[in-house]
C-alpha positions in Angstrom: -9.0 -188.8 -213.4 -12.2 -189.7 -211.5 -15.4 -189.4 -212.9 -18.7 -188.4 -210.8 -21.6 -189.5 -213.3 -23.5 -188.7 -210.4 -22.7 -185.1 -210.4 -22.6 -185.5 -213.9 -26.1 -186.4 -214.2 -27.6 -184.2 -211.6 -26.4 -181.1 -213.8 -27.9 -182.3 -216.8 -30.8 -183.2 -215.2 -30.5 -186.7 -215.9 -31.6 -189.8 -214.1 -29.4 -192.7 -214.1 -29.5 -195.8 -212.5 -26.8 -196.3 -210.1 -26.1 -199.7 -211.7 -25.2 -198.1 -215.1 -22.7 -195.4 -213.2 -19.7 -197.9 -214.5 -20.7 -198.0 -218.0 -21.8 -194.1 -217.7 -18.1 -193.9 -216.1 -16.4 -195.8 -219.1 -18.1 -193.9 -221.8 -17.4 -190.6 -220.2 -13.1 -191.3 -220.3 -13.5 -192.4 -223.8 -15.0 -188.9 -224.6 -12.8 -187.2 -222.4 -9.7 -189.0 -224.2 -11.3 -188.4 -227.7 -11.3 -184.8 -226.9 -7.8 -184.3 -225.3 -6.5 -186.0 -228.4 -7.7 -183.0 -230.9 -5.2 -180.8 -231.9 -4.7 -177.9 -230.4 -5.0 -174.5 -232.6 -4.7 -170.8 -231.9 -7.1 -168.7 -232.7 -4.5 -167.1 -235.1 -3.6 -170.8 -236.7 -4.9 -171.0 -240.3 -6.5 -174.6 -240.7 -5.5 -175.7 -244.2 -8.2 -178.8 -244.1 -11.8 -177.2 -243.0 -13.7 -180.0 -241.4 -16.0 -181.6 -243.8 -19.8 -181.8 -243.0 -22.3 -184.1 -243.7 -24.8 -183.3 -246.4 -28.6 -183.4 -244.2 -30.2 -185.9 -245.8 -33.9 -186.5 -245.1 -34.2 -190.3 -244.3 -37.7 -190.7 -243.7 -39.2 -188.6 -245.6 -43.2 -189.6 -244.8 -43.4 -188.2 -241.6 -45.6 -184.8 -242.0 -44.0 -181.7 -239.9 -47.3 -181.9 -237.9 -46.7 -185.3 -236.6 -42.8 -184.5 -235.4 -44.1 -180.9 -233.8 -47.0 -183.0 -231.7 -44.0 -184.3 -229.6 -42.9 -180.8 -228.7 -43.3 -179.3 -225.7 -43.3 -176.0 -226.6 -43.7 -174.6 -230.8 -42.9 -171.2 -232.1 -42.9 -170.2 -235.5 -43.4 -174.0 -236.3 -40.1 -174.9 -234.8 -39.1 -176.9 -231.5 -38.6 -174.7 -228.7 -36.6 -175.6 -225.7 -36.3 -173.8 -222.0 -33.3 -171.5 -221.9 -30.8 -173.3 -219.5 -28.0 -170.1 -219.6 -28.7 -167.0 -218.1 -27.6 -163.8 -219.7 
């Protein structure tokens, strides 16, 4: 399978260096294998073994909210807001 990080990154919006396609390339198939090993279910399959989360654990914990929201672009409701990139 060939991989066009190029394309890749103009859809994301991304800029990368065309010196760091091969790497870009590389970690790409590793994903791409990762995900074509899952499992594959039905929607009618009944998954015995729920995927365990993570608890969300705060690990730095003296940061005040109004020093993460100052590197927002956009804040509503005291959250991070981000550009809607799917149209309805």
């Amino acid at each position: 399978m060939e991989i066009n990080v190029r394309k890749i990154a103009d859809l994301a919006s991304l800029e990368i260096d065309k010196e760091k396609y091969p790497d870009f390339e590389v970690q790409f198939m590793d994903i791409i294998k990762m995900v074509s090993d899952l499992p594959e279910y039905s929607e009618y399959d009944i998954i015995l073994e729920p995927m365990k989360l993570r608890d969300d654990v705060v690990e730095c914990g003296d940061i005040s909210q109004s020093e993460l929201l100052g590197n927002a672009c956009d804040i509503v409701k005291n959250c991070f807001t981000a550009p809607q990139t799917v149209e309805y």
